[in-house]
C-alpha positions as CSV (number, residue, x, y, z in Angstrom):
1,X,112.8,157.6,3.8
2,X,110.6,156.4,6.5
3,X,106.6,156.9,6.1
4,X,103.6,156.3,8.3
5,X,101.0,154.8,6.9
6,X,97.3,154.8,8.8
7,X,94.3,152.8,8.5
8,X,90.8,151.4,10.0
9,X,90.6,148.1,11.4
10,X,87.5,146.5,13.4
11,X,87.9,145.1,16.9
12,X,85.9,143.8,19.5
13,X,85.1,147.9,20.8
14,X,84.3,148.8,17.1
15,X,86.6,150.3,14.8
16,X,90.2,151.2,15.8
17,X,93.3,153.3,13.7
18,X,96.3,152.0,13.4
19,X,99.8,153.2,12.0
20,X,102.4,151.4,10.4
21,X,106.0,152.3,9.6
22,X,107.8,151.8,6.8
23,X,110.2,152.5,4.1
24,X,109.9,151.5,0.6
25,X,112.8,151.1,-2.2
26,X,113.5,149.2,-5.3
27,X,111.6,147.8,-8.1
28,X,109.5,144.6,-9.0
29,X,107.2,142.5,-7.5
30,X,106.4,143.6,-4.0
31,X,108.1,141.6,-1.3
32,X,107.1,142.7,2.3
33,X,110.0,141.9,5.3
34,X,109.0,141.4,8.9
35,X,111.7,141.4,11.5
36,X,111.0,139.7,15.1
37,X,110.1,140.7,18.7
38,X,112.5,143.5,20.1
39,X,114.0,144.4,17.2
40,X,113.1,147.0,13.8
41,X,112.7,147.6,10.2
42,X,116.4,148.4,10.0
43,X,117.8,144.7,11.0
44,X,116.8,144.2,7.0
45,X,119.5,147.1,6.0
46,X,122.3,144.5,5.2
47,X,119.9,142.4,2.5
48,X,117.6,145.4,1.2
49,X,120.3,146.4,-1.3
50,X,120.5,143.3,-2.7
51,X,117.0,142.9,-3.5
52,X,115.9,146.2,-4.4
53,X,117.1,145.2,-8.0
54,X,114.8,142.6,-8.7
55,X,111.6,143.4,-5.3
56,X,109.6,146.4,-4.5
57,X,111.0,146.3,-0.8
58,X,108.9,147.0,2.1
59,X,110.6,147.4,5.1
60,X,108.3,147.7,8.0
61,X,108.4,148.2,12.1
62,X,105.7,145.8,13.6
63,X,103.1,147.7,15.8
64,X,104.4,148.6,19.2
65,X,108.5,148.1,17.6
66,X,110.8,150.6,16.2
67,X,108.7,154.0,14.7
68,X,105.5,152.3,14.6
69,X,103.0,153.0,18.0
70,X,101.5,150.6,20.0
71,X,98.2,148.9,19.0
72,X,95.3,150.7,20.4
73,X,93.0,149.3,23.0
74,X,90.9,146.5,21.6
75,X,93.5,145.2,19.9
76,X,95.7,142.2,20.7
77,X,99.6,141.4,19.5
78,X,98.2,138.0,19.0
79,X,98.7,136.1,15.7
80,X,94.9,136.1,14.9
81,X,94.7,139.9,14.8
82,X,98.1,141.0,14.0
83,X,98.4,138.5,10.6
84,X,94.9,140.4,9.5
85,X,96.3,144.0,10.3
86,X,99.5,143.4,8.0
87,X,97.4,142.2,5.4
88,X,95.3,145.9,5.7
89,X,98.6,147.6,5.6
90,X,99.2,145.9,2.2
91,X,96.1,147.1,1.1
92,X,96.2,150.6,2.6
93,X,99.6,151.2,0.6
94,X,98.0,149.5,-2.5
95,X,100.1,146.4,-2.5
96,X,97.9,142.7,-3.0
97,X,99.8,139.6,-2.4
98,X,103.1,140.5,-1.8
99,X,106.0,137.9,-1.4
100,X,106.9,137.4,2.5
101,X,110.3,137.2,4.5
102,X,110.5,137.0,8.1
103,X,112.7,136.4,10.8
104,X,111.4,134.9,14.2
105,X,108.3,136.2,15.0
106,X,108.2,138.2,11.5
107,X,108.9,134.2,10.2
108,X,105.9,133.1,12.3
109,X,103.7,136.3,10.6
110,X,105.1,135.2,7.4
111,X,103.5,131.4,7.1
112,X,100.3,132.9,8.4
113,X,100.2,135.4,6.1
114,X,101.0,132.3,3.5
115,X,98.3,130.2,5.5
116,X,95.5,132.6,5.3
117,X,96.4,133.6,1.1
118,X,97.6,137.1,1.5
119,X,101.3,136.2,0.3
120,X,102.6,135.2,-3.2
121,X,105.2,133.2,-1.3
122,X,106.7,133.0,2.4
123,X,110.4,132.9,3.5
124,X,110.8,132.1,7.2
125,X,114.2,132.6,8.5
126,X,114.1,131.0,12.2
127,X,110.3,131.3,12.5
128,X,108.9,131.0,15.8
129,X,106.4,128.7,16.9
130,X,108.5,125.1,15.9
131,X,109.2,124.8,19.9
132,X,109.0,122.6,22.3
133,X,107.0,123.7,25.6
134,X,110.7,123.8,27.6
135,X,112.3,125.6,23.9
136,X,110.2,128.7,23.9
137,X,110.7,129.2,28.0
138,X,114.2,128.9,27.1
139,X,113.8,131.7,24.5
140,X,111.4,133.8,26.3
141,X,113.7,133.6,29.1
142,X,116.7,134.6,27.2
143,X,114.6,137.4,25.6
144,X,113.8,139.0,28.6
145,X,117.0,139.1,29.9
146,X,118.3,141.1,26.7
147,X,115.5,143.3,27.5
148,X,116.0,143.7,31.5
149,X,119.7,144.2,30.3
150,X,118.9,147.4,27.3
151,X,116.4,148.7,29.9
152,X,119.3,148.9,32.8
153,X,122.1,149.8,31.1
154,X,123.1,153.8,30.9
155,X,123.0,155.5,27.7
156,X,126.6,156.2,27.7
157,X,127.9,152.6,28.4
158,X,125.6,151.3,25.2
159,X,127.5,154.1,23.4
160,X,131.0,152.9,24.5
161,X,130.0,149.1,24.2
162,X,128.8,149.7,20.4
163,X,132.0,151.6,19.5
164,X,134.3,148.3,19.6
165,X,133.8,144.4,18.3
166,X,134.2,143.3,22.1
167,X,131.7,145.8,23.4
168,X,129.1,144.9,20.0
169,X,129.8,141.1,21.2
170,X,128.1,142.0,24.6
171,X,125.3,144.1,23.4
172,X,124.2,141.4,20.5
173,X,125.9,138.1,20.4
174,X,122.9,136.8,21.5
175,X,120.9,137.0,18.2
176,X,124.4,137.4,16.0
177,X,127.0,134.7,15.0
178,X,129.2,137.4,14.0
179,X,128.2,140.5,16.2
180,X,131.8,141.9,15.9
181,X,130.6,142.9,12.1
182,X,127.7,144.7,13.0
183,X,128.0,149.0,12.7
184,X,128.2,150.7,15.7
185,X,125.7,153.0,15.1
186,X,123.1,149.9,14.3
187,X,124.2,147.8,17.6
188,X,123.4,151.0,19.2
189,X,120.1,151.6,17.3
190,X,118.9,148.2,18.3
191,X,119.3,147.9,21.6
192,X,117.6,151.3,22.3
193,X,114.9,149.8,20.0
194,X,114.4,146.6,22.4
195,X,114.8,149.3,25.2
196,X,112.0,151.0,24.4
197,X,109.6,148.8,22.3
198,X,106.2,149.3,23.6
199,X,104.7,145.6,22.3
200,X,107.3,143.7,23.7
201,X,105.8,142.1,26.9
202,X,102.4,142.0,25.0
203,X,103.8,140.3,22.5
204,X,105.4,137.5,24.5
205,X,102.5,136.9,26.4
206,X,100.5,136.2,23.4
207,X,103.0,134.0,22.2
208,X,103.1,132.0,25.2
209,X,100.5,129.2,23.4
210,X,101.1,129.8,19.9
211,X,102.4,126.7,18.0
212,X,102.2,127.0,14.1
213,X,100.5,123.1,13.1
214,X,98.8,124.2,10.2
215,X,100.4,123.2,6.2
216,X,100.5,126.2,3.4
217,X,99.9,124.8,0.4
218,X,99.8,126.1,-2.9
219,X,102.8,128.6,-2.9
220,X,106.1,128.5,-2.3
221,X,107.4,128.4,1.0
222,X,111.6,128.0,1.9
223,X,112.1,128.0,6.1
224,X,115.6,128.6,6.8
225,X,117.7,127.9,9.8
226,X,121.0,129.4,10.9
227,X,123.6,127.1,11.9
228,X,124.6,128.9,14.9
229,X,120.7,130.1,16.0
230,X,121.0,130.6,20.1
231,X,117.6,131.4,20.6
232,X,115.6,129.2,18.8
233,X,118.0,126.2,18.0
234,X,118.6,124.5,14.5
235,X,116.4,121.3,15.4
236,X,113.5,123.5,15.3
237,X,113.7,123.6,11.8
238,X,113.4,119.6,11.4
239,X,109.7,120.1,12.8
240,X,108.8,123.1,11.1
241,X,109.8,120.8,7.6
242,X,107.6,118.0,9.3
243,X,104.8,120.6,9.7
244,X,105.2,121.8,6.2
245,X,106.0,118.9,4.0
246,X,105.8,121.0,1.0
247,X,108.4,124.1,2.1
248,X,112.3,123.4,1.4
249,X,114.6,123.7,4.4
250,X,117.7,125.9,3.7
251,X,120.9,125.9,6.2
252,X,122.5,128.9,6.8
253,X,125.5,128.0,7.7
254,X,127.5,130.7,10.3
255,X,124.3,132.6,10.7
256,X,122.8,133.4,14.2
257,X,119.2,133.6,14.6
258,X,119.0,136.8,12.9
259,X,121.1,136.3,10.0
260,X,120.7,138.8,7.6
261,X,123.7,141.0,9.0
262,X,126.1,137.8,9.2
263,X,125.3,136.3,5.5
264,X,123.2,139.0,3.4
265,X,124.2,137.4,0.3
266,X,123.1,134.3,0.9
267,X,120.3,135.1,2.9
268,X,119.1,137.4,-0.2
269,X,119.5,135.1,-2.5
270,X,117.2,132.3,-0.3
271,X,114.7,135.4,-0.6
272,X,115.0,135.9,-4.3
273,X,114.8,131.8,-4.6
274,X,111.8,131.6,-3.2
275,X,110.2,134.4,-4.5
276,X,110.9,133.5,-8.1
């Protein structure tokens, strides 16, 4: 069941409220899972049954994604203040420390999250902010083209599109090795949510200089590519391992740049890995 969670942060105009949505299932230590720009809590669906086991699972939509609003003025989608403001949802739900999994810019809030001590350990699945100056306007590019296309297209053709392979290939193949495999109620679900996410332009623009240089020492740390990643590619991975000497470098073979729907098994068990 989804909640909303609110809380008091400062900014440069004085003290702002900001909400956070979330489900919560499972048992264990608490292991918090960030998904990237565009997207929603639910592109964790296909792995949260596998870890609720063993993790307290936290599911949550980044401010300005999925249920959760839009920051309030003051506030930035920048990595310095959006980092700190995850870390004050942990503590507004009573969680310290949790383990951290993220994918693309959720794998980029995840190491600073590690960086700045507010994780027990970080799993980065295709983190962002391993590019190259021509890499990330090839990505930004290619995300604002999925988002021109979700905000052009009629209702009723994402409804017919999600209801076969072919049609699921169009609407996500982008982000999926194996789109075909996604439900078509969630390749429906998802586009609207990149339709209609209120950070997403902010977001990119504040990602524009962002490059992640700094170690994270002193936990564990695993950064896994997919094999098949379209967005941000595979050698990406080589410098994030250069940057962190200490993290392991998983391949996930098969797997798109979001890969929890093509491999939930294995990208589940890289979680539990780590977080062990």
């Amino acid at each position: 069941m989804t909640t909303t969670v609110s809380f008091t942060v400062e900014s440069p105009r004085g003290p702002r409220t900001v909400s956070v949505a979330y489900e919560r299932s499972g048992s264990g230590e608490p292991l918090l899972l960030l998904h990237g720009i565009g997207h929603h809590r639910q592109a964790w669906d296909p792995v949260v049954p596998v870890l609720m086991p063993e993790r307290d699972v936290i599911a949550v939509d980044l401010p300005g994604f999925g249920a959760s609003p839009g920051l309030p003025e003051g506030l930035a989608y920048d990595l310095p203040t959006v980092a700190p403001l995850l870390g004050a949802f942990c503590a507004a739900i009573g969680v310290d420390r949790p383990h951290v999994a993220g994918n693309s810019l959720g794998g980029l809030l995840a190491l600073e999250l590690g960086r700045q001590q507010l994780a027990r350990s970080v799993t980065a699945l295709s983190p962002a902010g391993f590019w190259t100056d021509s890499e990330r306007r090839y990505a930004f590019g290619t995300l604002r083209a999925m988002r021109l296309a979700a905000e052009s297209m009629p209702l009723p053709l994402i409804e017919r599109l999600s209801r076969t392979a072919a049609g699921r290939t169009v609407l996500t193949s982008t982000i999926y090795a194996r789109p075909g495999r996604r439900s078509p109620d969630a390749a429906r679900a998802e586009t609207l949510a990149l339709r209609h996410a209120a950070g997403f332009h902010l977001t990119l623009a504040a990602g524009r200089d962002v490059r992640f240089t700094d170690d994270v020492p002193g936990l564990p740390v695993t950064i896994a590519w997919g094999g098949r990643d379209r967005l941000l590619l595979r050698r990406q991975g080589v410098r994030a391992k250069q940057t962190l000497p200490g993290a392991r470098l998983v391949r996930l073979p098969a797997c798109g740049h979001v890969p929890m729907n093509d491999d939930p098994a294995l990208v589940a068990r890289v979680i539990l890995d780590t977080s062990r």
